[in-house]
C-alpha positions in Angstrom: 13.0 -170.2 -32.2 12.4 -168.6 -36.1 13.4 -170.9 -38.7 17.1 -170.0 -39.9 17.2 -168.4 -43.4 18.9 -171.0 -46.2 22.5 -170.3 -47.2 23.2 -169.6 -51.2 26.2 -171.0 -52.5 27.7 -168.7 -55.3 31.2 -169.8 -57.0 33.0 -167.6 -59.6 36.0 -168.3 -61.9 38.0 -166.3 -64.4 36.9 -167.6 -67.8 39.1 -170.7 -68.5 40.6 -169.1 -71.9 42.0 -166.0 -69.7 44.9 -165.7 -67.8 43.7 -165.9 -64.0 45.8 -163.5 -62.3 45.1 -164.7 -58.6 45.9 -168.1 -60.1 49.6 -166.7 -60.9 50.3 -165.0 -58.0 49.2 -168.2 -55.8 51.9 -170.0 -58.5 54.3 -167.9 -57.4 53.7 -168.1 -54.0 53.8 -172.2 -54.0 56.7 -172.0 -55.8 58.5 -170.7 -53.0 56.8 -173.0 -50.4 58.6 -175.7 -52.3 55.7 -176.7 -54.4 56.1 -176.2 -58.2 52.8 -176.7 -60.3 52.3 -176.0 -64.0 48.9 -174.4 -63.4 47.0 -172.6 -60.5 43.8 -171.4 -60.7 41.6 -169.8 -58.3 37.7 -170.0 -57.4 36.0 -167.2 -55.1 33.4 -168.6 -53.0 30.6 -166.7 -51.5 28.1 -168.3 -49.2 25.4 -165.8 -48.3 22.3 -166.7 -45.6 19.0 -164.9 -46.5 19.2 -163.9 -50.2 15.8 -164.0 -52.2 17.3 -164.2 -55.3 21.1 -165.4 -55.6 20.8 -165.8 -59.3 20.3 -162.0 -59.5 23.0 -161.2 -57.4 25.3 -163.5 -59.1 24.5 -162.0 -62.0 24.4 -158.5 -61.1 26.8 -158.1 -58.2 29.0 -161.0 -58.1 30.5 -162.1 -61.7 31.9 -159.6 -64.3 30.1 -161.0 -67.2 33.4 -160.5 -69.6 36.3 -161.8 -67.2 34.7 -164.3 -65.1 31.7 -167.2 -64.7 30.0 -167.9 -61.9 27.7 -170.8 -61.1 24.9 -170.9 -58.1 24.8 -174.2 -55.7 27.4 -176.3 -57.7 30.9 -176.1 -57.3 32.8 -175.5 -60.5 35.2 -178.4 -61.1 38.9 -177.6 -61.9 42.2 -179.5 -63.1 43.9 -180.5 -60.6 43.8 -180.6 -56.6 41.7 -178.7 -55.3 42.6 -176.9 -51.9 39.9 -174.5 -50.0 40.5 -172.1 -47.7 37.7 -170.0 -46.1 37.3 -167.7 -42.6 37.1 -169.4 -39.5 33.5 -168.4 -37.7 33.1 -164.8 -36.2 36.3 -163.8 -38.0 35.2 -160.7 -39.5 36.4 -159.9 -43.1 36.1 -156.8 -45.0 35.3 -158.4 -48.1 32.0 -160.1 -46.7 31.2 -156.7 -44.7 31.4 -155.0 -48.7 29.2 -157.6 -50.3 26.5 -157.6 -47.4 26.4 -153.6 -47.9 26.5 -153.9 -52.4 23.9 -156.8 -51.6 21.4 -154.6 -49.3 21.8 -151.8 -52.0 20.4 -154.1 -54.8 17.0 -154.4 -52.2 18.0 -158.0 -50.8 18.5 -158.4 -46.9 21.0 -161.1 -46.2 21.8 -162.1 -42.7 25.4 -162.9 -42.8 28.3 -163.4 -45.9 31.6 -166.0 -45.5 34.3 -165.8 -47.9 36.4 -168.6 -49.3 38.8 -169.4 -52.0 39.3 -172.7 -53.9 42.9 -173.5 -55.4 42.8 -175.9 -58.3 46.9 -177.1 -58.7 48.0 -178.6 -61.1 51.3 -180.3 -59.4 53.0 -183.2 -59.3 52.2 -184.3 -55.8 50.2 -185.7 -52.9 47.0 -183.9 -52.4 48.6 -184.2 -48.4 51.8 -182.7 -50.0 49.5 -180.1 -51.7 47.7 -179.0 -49.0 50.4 -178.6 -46.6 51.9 -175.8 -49.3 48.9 -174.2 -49.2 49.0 -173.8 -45.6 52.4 -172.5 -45.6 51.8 -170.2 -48.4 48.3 -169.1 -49.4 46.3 -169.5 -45.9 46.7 -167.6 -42.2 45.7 -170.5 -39.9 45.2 -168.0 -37.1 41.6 -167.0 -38.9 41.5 -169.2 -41.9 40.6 -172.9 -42.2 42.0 -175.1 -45.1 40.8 -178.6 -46.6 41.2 -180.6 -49.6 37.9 -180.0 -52.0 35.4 -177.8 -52.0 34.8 -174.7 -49.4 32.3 -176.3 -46.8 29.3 -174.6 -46.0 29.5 -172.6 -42.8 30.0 -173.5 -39.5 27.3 -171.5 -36.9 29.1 -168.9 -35.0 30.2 -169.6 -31.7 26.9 -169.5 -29.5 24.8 -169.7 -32.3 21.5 -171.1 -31.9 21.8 -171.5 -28.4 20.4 -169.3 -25.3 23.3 -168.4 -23.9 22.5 -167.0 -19.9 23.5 -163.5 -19.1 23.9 -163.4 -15.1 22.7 -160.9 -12.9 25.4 -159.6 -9.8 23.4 -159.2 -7.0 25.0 -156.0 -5.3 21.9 -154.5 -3.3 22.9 -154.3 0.5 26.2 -156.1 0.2 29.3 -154.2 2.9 32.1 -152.5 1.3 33.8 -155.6 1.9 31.9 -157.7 -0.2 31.4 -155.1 -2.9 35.4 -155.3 -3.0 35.1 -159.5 -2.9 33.3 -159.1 -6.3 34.9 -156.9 -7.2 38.5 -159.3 -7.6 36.0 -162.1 -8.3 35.5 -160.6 -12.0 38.7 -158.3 -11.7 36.9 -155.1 -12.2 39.8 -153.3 -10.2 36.9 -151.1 -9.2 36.9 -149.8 -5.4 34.7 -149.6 -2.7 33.6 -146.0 -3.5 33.2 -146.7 -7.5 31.3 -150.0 -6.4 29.2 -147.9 -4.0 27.8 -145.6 -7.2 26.9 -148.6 -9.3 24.9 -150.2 -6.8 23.2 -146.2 -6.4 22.6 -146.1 -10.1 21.3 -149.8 -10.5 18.9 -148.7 -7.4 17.3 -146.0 -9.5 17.0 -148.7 -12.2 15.0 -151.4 -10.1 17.5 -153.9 -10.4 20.8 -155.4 -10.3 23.2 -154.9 -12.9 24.3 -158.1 -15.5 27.7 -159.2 -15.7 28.6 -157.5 -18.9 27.1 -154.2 -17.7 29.7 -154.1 -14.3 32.6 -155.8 -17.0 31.5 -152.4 -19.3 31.2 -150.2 -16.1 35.1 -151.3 -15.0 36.3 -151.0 -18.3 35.0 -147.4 -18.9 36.4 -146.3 -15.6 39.6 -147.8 -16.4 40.0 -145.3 -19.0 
């Protein structure tokens, strides 16, 4: 198996003399989850597997050299409590699918982007107290993960690094009845006659088909 290209960590923050505008908003927002705080600000957090360079795309890509500041490996510390939230793995995100295209334009060729946000809150309160806001208010628990600190680095997707077996159906010479049997075994809602021209075409093809080609076959002839 080829070695796995390292991750780059790359953290950006609005300049601590400006007003952070996300860090507002995200005030706002725990305010009405029941959590006042004098302050709020808000880190992105990019990590990015296969870069060459991350300082060049941190400095060219990543941070707006007037607003913000961005620092490469480290996390930037913050007053407060610090909260993360970030995508849970596979979850595609538009934002990461934007930064992988900007990134390949500036010559590099990452492998894969995740997203994640750090909330430094400034709140009388329990960090417990503190995150449980941020759950309620700032975070979609369906595709996002949340934690007190810094955003992790990334989980493997599901599957990742593993050989994951495709099965082959064997269909060649098999009745009409047990066509059909396979048919409800993998509820392809295909009949005997569709089942019939799959086992013709894989013929022609020297072989039998794999489970994802019959579950692709059904679902095409479904439609």
């Amino acid at each position: 198996m080829a070695q796995q290209a390292a991750w780059a960590r790359i953290e950006i923050r609005v300049n601590p003399e400006r007003t952070d505008p996300a860090g507002v908003d995200a005030k706002a927002d725990l305010a009405l989850a029941g959590l006042p705080a004098r302050d709020v600000r808000m880190h992105r957090v990019f990590s990015i597997e296969g870069l060459s360079d991350p300082e060049r795309a941190a400095r060219e890509l990543l941070v707006d050299p007037v607003l913000e500041e961005g620092s490469v490996g480290e996390p930037i510390p913050g007053n407060g409590i610090a909260v993360s939230v970030w995508k849970r793995p596979g979850v595609m995100d538009p934002v990461e699918a934007s930064v992988l295209r900007a990134l390949r334009a500036l010559g590099e060729s990452p492998t894969r982007a995740v997203s994640g946000q750090t909330y430094w809150i400034d709140a009388d309160a329990a960090p417990e107290t503190v995150l449980d806001a941020v759950g309620r208010s700032l975070a979609n628990e369906v595709i996002e993960e949340i934690g007190l600190g810094p955003v992790p680095p990334p989980r493997p997707l599901p599957g990742e690094g593993q050989d994951v077996a495709i099965p082959d159906v064997p269909l060649k010479g098999l009745s009409d009845d047990e066509l059909l049997a396979i048919s409800r075994q993998y509820t392809l809602a295909l009949d005997a006659f569709e089942m019939r021209a799959i086992v013709a075409h894989f013929e022609t093809l020297g072989r039998d088909p794999r489970l994802c080609e019959l579950e692709t076959l059904a679902q095409t002839w479904s439609e």
